[in-house]
C-alpha positions as a printed NumPy array, in Angstrom:
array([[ -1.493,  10.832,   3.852],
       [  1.561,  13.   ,   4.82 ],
       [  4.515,  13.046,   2.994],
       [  7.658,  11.773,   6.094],
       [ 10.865,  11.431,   5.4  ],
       [ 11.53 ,   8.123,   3.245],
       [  8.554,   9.023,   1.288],
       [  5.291,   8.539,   2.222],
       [  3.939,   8.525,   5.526],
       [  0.672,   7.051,   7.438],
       [ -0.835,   7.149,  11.157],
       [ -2.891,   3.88 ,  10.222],
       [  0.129,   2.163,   9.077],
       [  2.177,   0.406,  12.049],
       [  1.683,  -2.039,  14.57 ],
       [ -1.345,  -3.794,  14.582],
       [ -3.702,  -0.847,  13.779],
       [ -3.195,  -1.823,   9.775],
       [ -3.956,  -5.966,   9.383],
       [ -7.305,  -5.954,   7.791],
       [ -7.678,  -6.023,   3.932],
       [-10.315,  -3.401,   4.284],
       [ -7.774,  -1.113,   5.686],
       [ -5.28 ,  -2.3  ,   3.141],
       [ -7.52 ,  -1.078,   0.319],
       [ -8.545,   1.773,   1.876],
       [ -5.038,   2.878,   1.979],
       [ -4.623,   1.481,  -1.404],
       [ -6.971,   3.516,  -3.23 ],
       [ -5.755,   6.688,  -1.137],
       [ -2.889,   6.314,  -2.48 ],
       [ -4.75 ,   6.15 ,  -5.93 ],
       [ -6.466,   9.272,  -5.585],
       [ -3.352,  10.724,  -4.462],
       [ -0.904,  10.146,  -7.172],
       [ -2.847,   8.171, -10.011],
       [ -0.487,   6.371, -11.828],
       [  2.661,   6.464,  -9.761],
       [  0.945,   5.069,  -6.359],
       [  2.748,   1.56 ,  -7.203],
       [  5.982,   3.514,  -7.612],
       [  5.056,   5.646,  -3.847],
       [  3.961,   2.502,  -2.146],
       [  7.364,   0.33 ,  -3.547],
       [  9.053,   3.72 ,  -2.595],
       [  7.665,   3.811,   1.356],
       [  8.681,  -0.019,   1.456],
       [ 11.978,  -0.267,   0.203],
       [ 12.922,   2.781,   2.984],
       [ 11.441,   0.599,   5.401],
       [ 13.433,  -2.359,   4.307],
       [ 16.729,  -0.091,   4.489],
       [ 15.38 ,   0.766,   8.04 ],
       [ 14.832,  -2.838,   9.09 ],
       [ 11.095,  -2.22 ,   9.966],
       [  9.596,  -5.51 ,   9.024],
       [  6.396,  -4.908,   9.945],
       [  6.137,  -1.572,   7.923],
       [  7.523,  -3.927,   4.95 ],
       [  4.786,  -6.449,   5.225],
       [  1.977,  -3.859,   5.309],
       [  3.454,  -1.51 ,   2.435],
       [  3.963,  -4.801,   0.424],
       [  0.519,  -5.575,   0.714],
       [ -0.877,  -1.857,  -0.038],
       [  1.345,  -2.29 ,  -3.167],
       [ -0.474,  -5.511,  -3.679],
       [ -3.796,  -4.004,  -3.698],
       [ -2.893,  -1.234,  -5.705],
       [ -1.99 ,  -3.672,  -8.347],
       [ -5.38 ,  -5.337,  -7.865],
       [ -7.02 ,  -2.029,  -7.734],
       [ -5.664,  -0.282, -10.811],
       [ -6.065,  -3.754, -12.871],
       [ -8.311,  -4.142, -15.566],
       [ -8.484,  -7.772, -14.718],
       [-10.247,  -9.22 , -12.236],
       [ -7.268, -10.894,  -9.674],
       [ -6.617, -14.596,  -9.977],
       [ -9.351, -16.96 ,  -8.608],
       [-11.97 , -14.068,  -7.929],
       [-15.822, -14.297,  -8.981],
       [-17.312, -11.833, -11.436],
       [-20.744, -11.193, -10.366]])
């Protein structure tokens, strides 16, 4: 990922090219690897300049790669999922 203006940028990340969860992780743990601890911080950082630029779309998908980084970086399995 490629730092844009706003914060942090992503090819994968508009339109319809980013709806799967897969992809959601995938960009998720990128973000992970990228910055470690702050990716929650990033991720609420590319969303909130989307807000301020009134690109709903980019919202829903950053608030959902915030989501997973949550669910990634937890040491508790989310709500309602099976440990095998």
């Amino acid at each position: 990922m490629a730092g844009v203006e706003g914060g942090i940028g992503c090819d994968l990340c508009y339109g319809d090219t980013m709806t799967t969860d897969h992809d959601i992780y995938r960009a998720g743990k990128e973000l992970i690897e990228q910055f470690g601890e702050s990716a929650p911080i990033r991720a609420a950082m590319r969303h909130d300049y989307l807000l301020k630029a009134g690109d709903v779309d980019g919202c829903v998908v950053w608030k959902r790669i915030l989501k997973a980084i949550d669910e990634l970086q937890s040491v508790e399995p989310p709500e309602g999922a099976k440990v095998h």
